[in-house]
Every structure is written in structure tokens, then in C-alpha cells.
C-alpha positions in Angstrom: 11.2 2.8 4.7 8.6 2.9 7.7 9.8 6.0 8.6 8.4 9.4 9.2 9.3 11.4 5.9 9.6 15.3 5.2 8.4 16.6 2.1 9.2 20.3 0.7 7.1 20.5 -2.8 8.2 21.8 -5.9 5.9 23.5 -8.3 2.2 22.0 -7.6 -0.1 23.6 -10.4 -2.9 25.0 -8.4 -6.4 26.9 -8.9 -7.4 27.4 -5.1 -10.8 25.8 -4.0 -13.7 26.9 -2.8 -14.0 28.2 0.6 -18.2 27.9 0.8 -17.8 23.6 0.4 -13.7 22.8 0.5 -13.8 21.7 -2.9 -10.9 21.4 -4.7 -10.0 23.2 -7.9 -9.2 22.3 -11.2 -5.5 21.6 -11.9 -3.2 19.7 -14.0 -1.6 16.5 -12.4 1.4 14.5 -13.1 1.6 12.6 -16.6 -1.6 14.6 -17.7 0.5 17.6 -19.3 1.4 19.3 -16.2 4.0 20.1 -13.5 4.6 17.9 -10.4 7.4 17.4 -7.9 9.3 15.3 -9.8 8.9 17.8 -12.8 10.1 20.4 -11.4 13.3 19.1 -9.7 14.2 17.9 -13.4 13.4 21.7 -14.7 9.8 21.3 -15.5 7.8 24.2 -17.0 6.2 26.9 -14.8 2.4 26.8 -14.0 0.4 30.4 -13.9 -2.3 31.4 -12.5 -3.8 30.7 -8.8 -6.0 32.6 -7.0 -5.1 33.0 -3.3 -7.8 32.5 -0.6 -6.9 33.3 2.9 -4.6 35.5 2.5 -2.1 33.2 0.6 -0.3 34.8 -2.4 1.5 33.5 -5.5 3.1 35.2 -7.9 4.1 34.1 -11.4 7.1 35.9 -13.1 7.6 38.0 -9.9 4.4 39.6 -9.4 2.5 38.5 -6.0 -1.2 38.2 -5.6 -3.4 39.8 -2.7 -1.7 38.8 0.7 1.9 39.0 0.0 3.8 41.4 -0.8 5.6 41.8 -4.7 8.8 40.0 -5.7 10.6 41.4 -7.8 12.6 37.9 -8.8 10.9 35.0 -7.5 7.4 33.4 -7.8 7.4 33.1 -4.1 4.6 31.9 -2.3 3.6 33.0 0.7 1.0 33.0 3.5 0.3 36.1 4.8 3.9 37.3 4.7 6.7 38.4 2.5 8.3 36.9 -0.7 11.7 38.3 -0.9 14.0 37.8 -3.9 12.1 34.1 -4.6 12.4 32.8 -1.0 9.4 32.3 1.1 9.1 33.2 5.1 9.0 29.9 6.4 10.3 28.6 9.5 9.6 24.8 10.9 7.1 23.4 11.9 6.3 21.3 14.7 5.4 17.4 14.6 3.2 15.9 16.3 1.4 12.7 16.6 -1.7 12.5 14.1 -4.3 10.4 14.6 -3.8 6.7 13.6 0.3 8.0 12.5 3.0 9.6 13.9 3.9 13.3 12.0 6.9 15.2 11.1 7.4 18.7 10.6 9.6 20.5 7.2 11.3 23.3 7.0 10.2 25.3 3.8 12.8 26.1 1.0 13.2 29.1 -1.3 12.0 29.0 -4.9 13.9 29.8 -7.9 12.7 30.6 -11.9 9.0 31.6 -11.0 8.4 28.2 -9.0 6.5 28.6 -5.6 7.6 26.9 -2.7 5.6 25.4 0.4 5.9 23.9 3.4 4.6 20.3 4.4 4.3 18.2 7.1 4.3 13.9 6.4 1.9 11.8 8.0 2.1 8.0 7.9 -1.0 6.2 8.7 -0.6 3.4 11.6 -1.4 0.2 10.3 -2.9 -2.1 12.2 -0.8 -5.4 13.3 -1.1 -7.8 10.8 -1.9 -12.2 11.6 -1.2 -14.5 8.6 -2.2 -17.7 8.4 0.3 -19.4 5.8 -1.0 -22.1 3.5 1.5 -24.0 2.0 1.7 -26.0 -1.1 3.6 -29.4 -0.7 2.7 -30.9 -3.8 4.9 -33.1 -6.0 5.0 -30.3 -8.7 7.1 -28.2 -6.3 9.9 -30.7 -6.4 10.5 -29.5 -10.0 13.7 -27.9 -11.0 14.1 -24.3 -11.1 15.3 -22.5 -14.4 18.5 -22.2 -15.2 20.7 -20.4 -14.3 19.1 -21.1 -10.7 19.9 -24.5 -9.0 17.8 -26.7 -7.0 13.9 -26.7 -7.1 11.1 -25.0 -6.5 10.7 -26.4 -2.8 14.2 -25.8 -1.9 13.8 -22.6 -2.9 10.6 -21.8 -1.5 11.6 -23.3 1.6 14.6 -21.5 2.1 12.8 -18.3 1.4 10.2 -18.8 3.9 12.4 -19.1 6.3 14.7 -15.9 5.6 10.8 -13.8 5.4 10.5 -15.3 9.4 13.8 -14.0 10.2 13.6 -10.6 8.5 13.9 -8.3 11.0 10.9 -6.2 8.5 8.2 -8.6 9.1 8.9 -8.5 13.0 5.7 -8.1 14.7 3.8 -9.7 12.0 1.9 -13.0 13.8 2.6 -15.8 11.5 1.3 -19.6 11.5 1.7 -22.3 9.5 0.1 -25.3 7.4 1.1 -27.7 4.3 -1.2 -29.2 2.1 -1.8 -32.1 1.0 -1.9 -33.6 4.4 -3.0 -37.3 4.8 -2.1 -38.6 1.7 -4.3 -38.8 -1.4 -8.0 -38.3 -1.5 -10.1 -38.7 -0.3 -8.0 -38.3 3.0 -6.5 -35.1 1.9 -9.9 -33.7 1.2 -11.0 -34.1 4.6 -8.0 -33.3 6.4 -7.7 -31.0 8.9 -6.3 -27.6 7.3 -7.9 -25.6 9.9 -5.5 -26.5 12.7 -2.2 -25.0 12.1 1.1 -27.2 12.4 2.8 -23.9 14.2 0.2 -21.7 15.8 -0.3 -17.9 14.9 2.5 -16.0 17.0 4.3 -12.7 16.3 7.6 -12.6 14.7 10.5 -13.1 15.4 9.8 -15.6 18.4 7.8 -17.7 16.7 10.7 -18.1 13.9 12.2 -20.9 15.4 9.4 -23.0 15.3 8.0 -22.0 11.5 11.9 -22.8 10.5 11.8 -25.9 12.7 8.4 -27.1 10.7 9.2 -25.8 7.3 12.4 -28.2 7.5 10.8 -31.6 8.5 8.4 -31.2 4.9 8.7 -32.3 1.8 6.7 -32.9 -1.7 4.8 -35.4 -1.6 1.6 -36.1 -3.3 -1.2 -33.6 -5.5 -2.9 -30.5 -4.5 -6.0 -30.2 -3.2 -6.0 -26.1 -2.8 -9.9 -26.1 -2.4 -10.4 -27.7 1.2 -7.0 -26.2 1.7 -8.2 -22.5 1.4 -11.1 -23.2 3.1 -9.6 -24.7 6.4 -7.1 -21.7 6.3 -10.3 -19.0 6.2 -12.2 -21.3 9.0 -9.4 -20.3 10.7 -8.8 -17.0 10.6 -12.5 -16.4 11.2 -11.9 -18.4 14.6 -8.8 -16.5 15.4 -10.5 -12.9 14.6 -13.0 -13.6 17.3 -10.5 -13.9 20.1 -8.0 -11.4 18.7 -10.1 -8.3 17.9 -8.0 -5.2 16.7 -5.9 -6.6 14.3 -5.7 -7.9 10.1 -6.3 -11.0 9.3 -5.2 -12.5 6.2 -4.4 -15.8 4.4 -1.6 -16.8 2.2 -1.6 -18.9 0.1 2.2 -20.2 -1.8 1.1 -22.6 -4.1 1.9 -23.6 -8.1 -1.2 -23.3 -9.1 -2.8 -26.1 -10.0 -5.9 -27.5 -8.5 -5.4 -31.5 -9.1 -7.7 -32.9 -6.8 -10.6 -32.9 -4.2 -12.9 -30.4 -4.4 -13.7 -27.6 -5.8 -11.4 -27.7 -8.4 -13.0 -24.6 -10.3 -11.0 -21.4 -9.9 -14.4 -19.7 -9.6 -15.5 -21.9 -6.9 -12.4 -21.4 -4.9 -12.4 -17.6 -5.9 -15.4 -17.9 -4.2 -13.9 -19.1 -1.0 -11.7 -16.3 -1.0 -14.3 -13.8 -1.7 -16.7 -14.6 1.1 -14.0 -14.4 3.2 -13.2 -10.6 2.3 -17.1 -9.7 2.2 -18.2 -11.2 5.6 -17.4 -10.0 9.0 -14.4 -10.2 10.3 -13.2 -9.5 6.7 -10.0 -12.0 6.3 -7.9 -11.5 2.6 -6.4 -13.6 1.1 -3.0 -12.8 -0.3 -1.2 -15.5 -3.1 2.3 -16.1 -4.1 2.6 -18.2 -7.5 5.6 -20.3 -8.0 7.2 -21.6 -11.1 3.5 -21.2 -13.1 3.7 -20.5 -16.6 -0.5 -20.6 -18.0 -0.7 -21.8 -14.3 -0.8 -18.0 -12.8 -4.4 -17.8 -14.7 -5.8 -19.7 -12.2 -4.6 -17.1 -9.5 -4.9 -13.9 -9.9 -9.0 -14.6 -9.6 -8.3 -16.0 -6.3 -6.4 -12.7 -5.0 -8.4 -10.4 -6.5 -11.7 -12.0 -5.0 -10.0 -12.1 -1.7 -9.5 -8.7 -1.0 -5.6 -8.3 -2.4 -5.7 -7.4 -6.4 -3.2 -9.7 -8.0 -1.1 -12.9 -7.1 2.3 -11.7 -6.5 4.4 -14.0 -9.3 7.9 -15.5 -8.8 9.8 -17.3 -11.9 13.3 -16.7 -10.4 15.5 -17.2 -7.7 14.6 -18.0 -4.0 15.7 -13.6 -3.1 12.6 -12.6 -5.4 10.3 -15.2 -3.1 11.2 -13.8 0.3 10.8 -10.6 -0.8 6.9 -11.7 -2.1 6.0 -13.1 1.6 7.3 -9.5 2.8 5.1 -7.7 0.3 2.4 -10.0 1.0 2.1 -9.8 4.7 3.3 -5.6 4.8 0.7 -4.8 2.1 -2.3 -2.6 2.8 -4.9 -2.7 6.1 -7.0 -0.5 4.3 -8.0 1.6 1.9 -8.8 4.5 4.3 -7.1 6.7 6.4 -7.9 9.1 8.9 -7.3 12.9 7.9 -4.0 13.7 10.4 -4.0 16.5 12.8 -1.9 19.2 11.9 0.6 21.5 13.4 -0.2 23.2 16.2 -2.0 26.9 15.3 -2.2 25.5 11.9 -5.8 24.7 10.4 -6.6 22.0 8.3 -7.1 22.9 4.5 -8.5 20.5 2.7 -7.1 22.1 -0.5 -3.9 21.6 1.0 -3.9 17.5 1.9 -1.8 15.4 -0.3 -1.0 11.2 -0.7 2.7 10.2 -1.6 3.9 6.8 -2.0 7.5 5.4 -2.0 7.7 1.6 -2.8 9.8 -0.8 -0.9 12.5 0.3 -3.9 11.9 3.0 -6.6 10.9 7.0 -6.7 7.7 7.8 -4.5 4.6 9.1 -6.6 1.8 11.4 -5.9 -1.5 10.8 -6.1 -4.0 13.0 -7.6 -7.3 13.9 -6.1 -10.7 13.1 -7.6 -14.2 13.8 -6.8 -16.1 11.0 -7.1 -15.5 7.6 -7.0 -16.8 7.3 -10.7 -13.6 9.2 -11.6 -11.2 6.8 -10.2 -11.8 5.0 -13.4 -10.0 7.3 -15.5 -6.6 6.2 -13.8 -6.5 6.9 -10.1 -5.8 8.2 -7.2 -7.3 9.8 -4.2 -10.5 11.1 -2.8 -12.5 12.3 0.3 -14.9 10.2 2.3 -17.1 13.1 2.7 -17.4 16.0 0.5 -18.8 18.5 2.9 -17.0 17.4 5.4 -14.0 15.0 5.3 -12.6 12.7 7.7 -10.9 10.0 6.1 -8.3 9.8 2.4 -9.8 7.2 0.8 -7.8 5.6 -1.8 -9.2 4.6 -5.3 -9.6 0.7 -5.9 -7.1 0.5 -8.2 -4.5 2.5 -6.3 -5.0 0.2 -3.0 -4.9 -3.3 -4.9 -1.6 -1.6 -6.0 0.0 -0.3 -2.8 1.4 -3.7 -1.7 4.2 -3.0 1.0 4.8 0.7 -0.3 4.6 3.3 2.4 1.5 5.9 2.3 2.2 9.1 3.7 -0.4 12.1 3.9 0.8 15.7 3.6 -0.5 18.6 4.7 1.0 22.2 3.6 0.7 22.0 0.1 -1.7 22.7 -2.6 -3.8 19.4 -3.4 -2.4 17.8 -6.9 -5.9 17.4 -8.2 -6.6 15.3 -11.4 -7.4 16.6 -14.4 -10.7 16.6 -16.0 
């Protein structure tokens, strides 16, 4: 899952860019009518057109453009070289480390039917290590029974799931510490209490496991849920921690039922608020929530997450499996929403009409994103676009598609014409 990928692409629908600014041409993008990967693995339709720059041909029924030379039975495409009976000159090409990812080269595959063929190399951005600061909910509404045809209760659950994420040989590395709430009682006592001070400090997995299991056992459910001060002491905290651990994420998450019952503020907006100030002010700390067993209760969530930085509460109505897998996509979830263009092969140049995103979820088909221009046109459904037009350093992800990315892997390709959205 977090490793280095190869990609060889299938019929990408292309109209080459412009050399004089690197912009990238119209095409048509997957589910907008056209041909991607996927598409053409499954026996898609065939694209025409595509003027060449460079002195890279494609041919369409068999005929190749400038820079090739004419195939008689393929739709080749090739780069400065031969297309011979639908197979492109390819050879492989050497990986490398990019910068901020490590890089793999592909061998390129002949096409068949008219479909051109490329060759890519996969770059997966370094993430920066990740410190969580887990806050978590010990109220007596987690002592509720779980719905059939699960057994036992929400804490139970919970509990036993937190303790298979520390031991998960995935989220080694991660730095994880610990805290209840309520602590001290009722309020006011629990309002004041000290949520800032962690009952297991922040240490990287898996040697602090033994302790976070050792502290997750001695808890129970005991009183209400004062998530307010709660939130706020887990922030102070990460604020305190970021100054004496530079380089690194910082995040809080919160497990909790949802419910605000007393101390305050009680107000989702006003704890939304908490969360938010935290994302916006330096060092930027999200906050990332799991909701348990909620029902109308998840309302009062998703503002929290999205105003800290992380989209949506991740929401568990099952089995304890389904929990520990939400504190993995929690805490493996995105550093950023911009990544540093890769270096490519060497004697290779960088195109920037030939830079692609993938992703591949922790389970399910990966997806490519298309390229916009603007920000202003990640509102028509996505994707991908550069940090400078004129001259691009980073792949900046649209909003949407980062609040999304959760523990999927990110990989940028270079080789391949860009899958640009449609207009």
C-alpha cells in the first residue's frame, strides 16, 4: 500500500499543450464522456486527434503524426522513434529518488486497436511523520450496548480497538499520546481539569504501545462529557509540543459520541471554533474525529472536523474492526495538500503536459485525477492543479479531493499525457 507503484497508461485522450506557457490542453477526463485507464483496459472507445510537440507522434487508425514513423496496424505512440505493428520503442527507465518521494521506473507496453501506449514513472510524496494527541471520550453514554448482532458496548469496543490501531504494525512510527475525558468528576471539576497533560506522553509507535494499552485498560465510563475544555487542553497541547518538535504533523483526535453535556462551550460552533483556530494559526494542528454509536449525534461532528483542517468525522455504527481501521485512516490521512513536482529520470525533462496524480485507497481501484486551471474550477468536481502556472513547483490538490484523501496513497506520474478536465 505505501509502496512505490508502476504505472503503464492506457488510452489518455490528449490535445498536446502549449510549449510558449506549459499549459495544458483541452481533453476529455474520466466520467465526463471520455477514455481513461480504467476505460480502456475494459475496451473503452478510441480518442483521435493529438497534435505532437517535440517530436512525439500519435497515430489514430495507423497513421503516425510528425516524429514517428507510420504504422501500418497500431496507434502507436512514440517519441522520437518507431511505431512498429502497434508496439512502441520503449525500454525502462531508471528510478530514482524524487524530491520529498522515492520513484520507480516502468517499462512501456505495446498498444493494440488504435490505443497509444506510454511510459510512466510513480512518484509517492514523503509524508511528514505524523504526532497525535488522542482525546478520548469516557462518558457514561459509551457504556451503551452495541447493535445487534455485535456484543458488548461501545467502550468495550472502542477500547479494544484502540488498542489493536497501537499495535498495527501500519501506524508504526506514528507518535501517539493519550487522554480521557471527563477527568475529575462532574463539573465544575471536569471543566477545569487538566486535559492538556497527557495520561501517556506522545511517543512513536510501537514502543509506546505498551503503555497506551496499559492506560486504555485501567478506564472506564464514568460520568458526562464535557468535549469543550476537552478539545481545548488537547490543542494547548499540541501547540506546546510543535514548538519543541519542529518537522513534523500535528494533529488531535478526538473519539467521542457526540454529545456535548456539560461545561463549556457546549455550542458545536464554539467548539468548531476551537478546532478551527487551531488549523489557521501557526503551528497549524488538525483535528481529526471518530464518532461512535451517533445517530442525529454525528451532526454535531462533522463541523468540528471540517473546521479543524480534516473534512468529515470518520463514522462507526458497527463492530470494533470498522473502529480500528478509523484511528488508522485518521492518523495516515493527508500532511498536505501540496506536493513537490518529482525529479524525473535521468536525461529525461520534465513536461508539464505529461505529470499525472493517481490514488489507490487503503482498499478499492485507484483513480486519476484530472487537471484544472484554476482553483475556481475545482468546484465543478475536482481534482488537480499547478501552484504556478508559468512555472510550477508543486501538485496542489483541490480542497475537495484532499478532505477526501484520508489514508489513500498519492502517487505522481510522469510519462504520460496529463488527464485534463473537461471544460
Amino acid at each position: 500500500m505505501h509502496g512505490v507503484r508502476v504505472a503503464t497508461w492506457l488510452a489518455l485522450s490528449v490535445v498536446a499543450c502549449s510549449s510558449a506557457d506549459n499549459r495544458i490542453g483541452t481533453t476529455r477526463s474520466a466520467g465526463s464522456g471520455g477514455t481513461d485507464a480504467e476505460d480502456a483496459a475494459a475496451g473503452g472507445s478510441t480518442e483521435t486527434g493529438g497534435a505532437s510537440t517535440g517530436g512525439r507522434s500519435s497515430s489514430t487508425g495507423g497513421k503516425a503524426n510528425s516524429g514517428g514513423t507510420e504504422s501500418d496496424g497500431g496507434g502507436a505512440e512514440s517519441t522520437g522513434g518507431a511505431a512498429s505493428g502497434g508496439t512502441s520503442s520503449g525500454g525502462t527507465s531508471s528510478g530514482g529518488t524524487s524530491s520529498g518521494g522515492t520513484s520507480s521506473g516502468g517499462a512501456s507496453s505495446g498498444g493494440t486497436g488504435g490505443r497509444p501506449v506510454c511510459q510512466s514513472a510513480a512518484y509517492t510524496p514523503k509524508k511528514a511523520p505524523v504526532d497525535v494527541y488522542v482525546m478520548f471520550d469516557q462518558s457514561s453514554s459509551m457504556s451503551e450496548a452495541m447493535v445487534p448482532p455485535a456484543t458488548g458496548t461501545w467502550w468495550t469496543a472502542a477500547q479494544a480497538a484502540f488498542i489493536s490501531f497501537v499495535n498495527d504494525s501500519e501506524a508504526a512510527g506514528i507518535g501517539v499520546g493519550l487522554q480521557f475525558f471527563p477527568l475529575n468528576g462532574v463539573a465544575p471539576n471536569s471543566c477545569t481539569a487538566n486535559y492538556s497533560t497527557p495520561a501517556v506522553p506522545i511517543a512513536a509507535l510501537p514502543g509506546n504501545a505498551a503503555a497506551l494499552t496499559a492506560s486504555m485498560n485501567a478506564h472506564q465510563p464514568t460520568t458526562f462529557t464535557p468535549t469543550g475544555p476537552a478539545l481545548a487542553g488537547a490543542v494547548a497541547h499540541m501547540k506546546s509540543w510543535a514548538g519543541t518538535h519542529p518537522g513534523r504533523y500535528y494533529a488531535v483526535l478526538l473519539v467521542t459520541d457526540g454529545f456535548p453535556t456539560e461545561c463549556e462551550p457546549q455550542q458545536i460552533t464554539d467548539i468548531a471554533t476551537i478546532a478551527k483556530n487551531a488549523f489557521e494559526t501557526a503551528p497549524s494542528v488538525q483535528t481529526h474525529v471518530v464518532g461512535l454509536n451517533l445517530g442525529a449525534g454525528k451532526e454535531n461532528l462533522n463541523p468540528i472536523a471540517k473546521a479543524g483542517g480534516t473534512g468529515q468525522a470518520i463514522f462507526v455504527n458497527g463492530s470494533g474492526a470498522p473502529i480500528a481501521e478509523a484511528f488508522l485512516e485518521a492518523t495516515l490521512g493527508p500532511r498536505s495538500c501540496s506536493y513537490p513536482l518529482p525529479t524525473p529520470p535521468p536525461n529525461q525533462p520534465l513536461r508539464f503536459d505529461e505529470v499525472n496524480v493517481r490514488v489507490t485507497p487503503r482498499s478499492g481501484a485507484p483513480r486519476y485525477l484530472s487537471f484544472v486551471n484554476t482553483m475556481d474550477d475545482c468546484l465543478r468536481g475536482g481534482g488537480w492543479l499547478y501552484d504556478n502556472r508559468s512555472a510550477p513547483k508543486q501538485v496542489v490538490l483541490c480542497p475537495q479531493e484532499c478532505q477526501a484523501l484520508g489514508a489513500s496513497t498519492l502517487e505522481i506520474l510522469l510519462g504520460c499525457k496529463t488527464v485534463v478536465s473537461q471544460p
